[in-house]
C-alpha positions as CSV (number, residue, x, y, z in Angstrom):
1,X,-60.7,-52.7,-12.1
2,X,-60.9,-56.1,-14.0
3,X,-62.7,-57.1,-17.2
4,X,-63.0,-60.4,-18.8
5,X,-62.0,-60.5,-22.6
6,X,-63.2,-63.5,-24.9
7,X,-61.1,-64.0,-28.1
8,X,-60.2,-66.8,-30.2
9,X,-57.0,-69.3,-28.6
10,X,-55.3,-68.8,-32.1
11,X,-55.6,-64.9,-31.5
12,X,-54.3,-64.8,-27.9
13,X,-51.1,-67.1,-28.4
14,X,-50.2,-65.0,-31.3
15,X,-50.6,-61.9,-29.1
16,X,-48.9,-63.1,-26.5
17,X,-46.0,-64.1,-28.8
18,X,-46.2,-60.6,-30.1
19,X,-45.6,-59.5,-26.7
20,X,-43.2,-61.5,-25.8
21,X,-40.9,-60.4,-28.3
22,X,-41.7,-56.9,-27.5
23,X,-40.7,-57.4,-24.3
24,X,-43.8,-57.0,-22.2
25,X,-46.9,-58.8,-20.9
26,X,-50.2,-59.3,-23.1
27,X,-52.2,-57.8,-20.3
28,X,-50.1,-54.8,-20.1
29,X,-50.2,-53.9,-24.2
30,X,-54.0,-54.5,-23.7
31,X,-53.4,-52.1,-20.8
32,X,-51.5,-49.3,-22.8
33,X,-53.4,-49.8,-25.4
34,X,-56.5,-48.9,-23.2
35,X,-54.6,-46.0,-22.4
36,X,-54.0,-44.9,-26.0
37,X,-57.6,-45.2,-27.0
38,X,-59.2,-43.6,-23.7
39,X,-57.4,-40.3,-24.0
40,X,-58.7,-38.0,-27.3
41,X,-56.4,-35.3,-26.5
42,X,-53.4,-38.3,-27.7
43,X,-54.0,-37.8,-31.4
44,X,-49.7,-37.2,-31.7
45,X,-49.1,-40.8,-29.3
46,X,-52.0,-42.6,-31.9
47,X,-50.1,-40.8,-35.0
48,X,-46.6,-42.3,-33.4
49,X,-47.8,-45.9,-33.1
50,X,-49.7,-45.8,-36.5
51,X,-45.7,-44.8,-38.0
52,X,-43.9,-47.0,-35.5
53,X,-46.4,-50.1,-36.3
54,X,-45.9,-48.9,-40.0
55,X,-42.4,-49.0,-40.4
56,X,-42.2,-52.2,-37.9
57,X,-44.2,-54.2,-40.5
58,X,-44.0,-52.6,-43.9
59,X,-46.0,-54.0,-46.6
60,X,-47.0,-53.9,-50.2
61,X,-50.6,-54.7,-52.2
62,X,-49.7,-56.6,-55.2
63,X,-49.4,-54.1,-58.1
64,X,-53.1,-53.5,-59.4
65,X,-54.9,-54.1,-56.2
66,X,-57.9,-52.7,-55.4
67,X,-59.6,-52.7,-51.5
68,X,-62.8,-54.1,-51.4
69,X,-64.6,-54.1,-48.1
70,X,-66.9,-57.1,-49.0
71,X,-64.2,-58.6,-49.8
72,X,-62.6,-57.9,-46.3
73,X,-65.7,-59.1,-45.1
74,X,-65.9,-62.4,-47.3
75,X,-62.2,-63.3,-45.6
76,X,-63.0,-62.5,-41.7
77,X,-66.4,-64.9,-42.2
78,X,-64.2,-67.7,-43.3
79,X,-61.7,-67.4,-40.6
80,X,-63.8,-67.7,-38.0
C-alpha cells in the first residue's frame, strides 16, 4: 500500500540527511518506524530505541530549567 505524506521541505532534507548517515532510505525509517508504532505487544523494541536515540543524542536543560508546554507551543507556532 502507498500513502502520501505532506511535511515541510526543511523537515524532509533534514530527515533524509538523518538517514543517510544511518545508512538507510527515508522511506524505509518511515517504514520501520510504521512498524514500531503499529505493534503494542513491542513495548521492549519502543523502550530500545527511546535508550538508543537517548544515548545517540544526549542532552542537557540549562541548570534551573523548567518545561513549559505553552511554551513548547509558543516555539512550534513560530517555526512554522
Amino acid at each position: 500500500m502507498n500513502i502520501t505524506l505532506s511535511a515541510d521541505q526543511k523537515l524532509i532534507e533534514q530527515a533524509r540527511r538523518y538517514a543517510e548517515k544511518q545508512n538507510t532510505s527515508l522511506n524505509n525509517l518511515i517504514r520501520t518506524y510504521l512498524q514500531t508504532i503499529g505493534s503494542e505487544n513491542n513495548r521492549g523494541a519502543r523502550a530500545d530505541e527511546f535508550s538508543r536515540l537517548a544515548k545517540q543524542f544526549p542532552g542537557r536543560s540549562p541548570e534551573g530549567f523548567r518545561f513549559d508546554r505553552d511554551d513548547i507551543y509558543d516555539r512550534l507556532e513560530k517555526e512554522q
